[in-house]
Structure formats: C-alpha cells, structure tokens
C-alpha positions in Angstrom: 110.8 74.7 83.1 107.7 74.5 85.1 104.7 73.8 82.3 101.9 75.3 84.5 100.5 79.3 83.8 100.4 81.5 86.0 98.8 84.9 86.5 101.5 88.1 85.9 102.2 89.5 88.9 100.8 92.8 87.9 97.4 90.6 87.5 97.9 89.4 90.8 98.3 93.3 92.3 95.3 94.5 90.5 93.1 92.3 91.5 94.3 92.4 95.2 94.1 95.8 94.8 90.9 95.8 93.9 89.9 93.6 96.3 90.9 95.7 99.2 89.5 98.8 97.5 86.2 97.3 97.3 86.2 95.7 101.1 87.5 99.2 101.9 84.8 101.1 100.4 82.3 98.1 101.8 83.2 98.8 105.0 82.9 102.4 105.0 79.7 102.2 103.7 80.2 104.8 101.2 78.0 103.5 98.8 74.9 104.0 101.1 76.0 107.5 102.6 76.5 109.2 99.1 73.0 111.0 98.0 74.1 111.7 94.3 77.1 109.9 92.9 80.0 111.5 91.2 81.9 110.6 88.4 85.5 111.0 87.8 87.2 109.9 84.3 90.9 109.7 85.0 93.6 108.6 81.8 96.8 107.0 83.2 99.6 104.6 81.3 100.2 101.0 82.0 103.2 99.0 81.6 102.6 95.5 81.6 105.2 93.2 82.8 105.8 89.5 82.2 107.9 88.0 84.6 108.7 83.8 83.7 110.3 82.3 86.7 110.6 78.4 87.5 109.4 78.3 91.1 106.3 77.1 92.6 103.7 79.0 92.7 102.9 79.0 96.1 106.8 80.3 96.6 106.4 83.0 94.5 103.0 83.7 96.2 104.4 84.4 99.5 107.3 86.2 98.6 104.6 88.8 96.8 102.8 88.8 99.9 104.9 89.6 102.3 106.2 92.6 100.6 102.7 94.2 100.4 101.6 96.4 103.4 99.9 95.0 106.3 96.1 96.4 106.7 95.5 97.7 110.0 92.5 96.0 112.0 91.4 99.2 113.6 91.5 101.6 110.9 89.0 99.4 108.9 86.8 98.6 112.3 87.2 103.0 112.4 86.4 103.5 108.8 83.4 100.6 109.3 82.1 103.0 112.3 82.3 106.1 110.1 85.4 107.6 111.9 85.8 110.2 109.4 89.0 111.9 111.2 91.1 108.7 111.8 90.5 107.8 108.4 92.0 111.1 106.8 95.5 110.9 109.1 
C-alpha cells in the first residue's frame, strides 16, 4: 500500500468549498457593500468519512475534480459587476 498521507476527501471538498465561497463573495464585493453586518449561527451534523485507496494521488485528484461543477466565467464577471438579477436565477 502506498505509504504517503493524504488529505480525506471531505477535507479536500471543504476547503475547495471554501475557496470558491470566499472568491465568490470577493468578487461580489459583498464585504464592502454591506453597511452593518449580520450574523447568522446555523447547527448542522457532520459525517466524516475516511476513504484509504492505493492510487496516486494525482489520480484520485482528477477523478474528484472532474465530478465537481464547472464555475461559469460570466456569472462571476456578472456577480463581480454587481448584476444582482443574474445572480438570483
């Protein structure tokens, strides 16, 4: 078996997830058009699942990759120009 760690994959989702959550909200400036901020406190369960496999990394990398959804160009160049309506379809 392969003697190098790597991340879970449900490590690998958050923190992608996060990532394009934070460019998101980047973009949209949201940050800078908010006057008071609000805060929402939300409780929610997680499972945490190890998967052990013995292929590359980079293997296992893609295939996760390619089943994640493609990001649309111009709904973050219309979210980055404030296009409040194309954003909420």
């Amino acid at each position: 078996m392969n003697d190098r760690k790597f991340p879970p994959v449900a490590a690998i989702a958050a923190f992608l997830t996060t990532a394009v959550l934070s460019m998101t909200m980047l973009a949209a400036k949201t940050a800078a058009t908010r006057a008071e901020p609000t805060v929402t406190r939300r409780t929610f369960q997680v499972e945490r699942i190890k998967i052990e496999t013995t292929k590359n990394f980079a293997d296992v990398e893609a295939a996760f990759e390619a089943g994640l959804p493609k990001l649309d160009p111009a709904m973050v160049k219309a979210m980055a120009a404030g296009d409040e309506q194309r954003r909420k379809r």
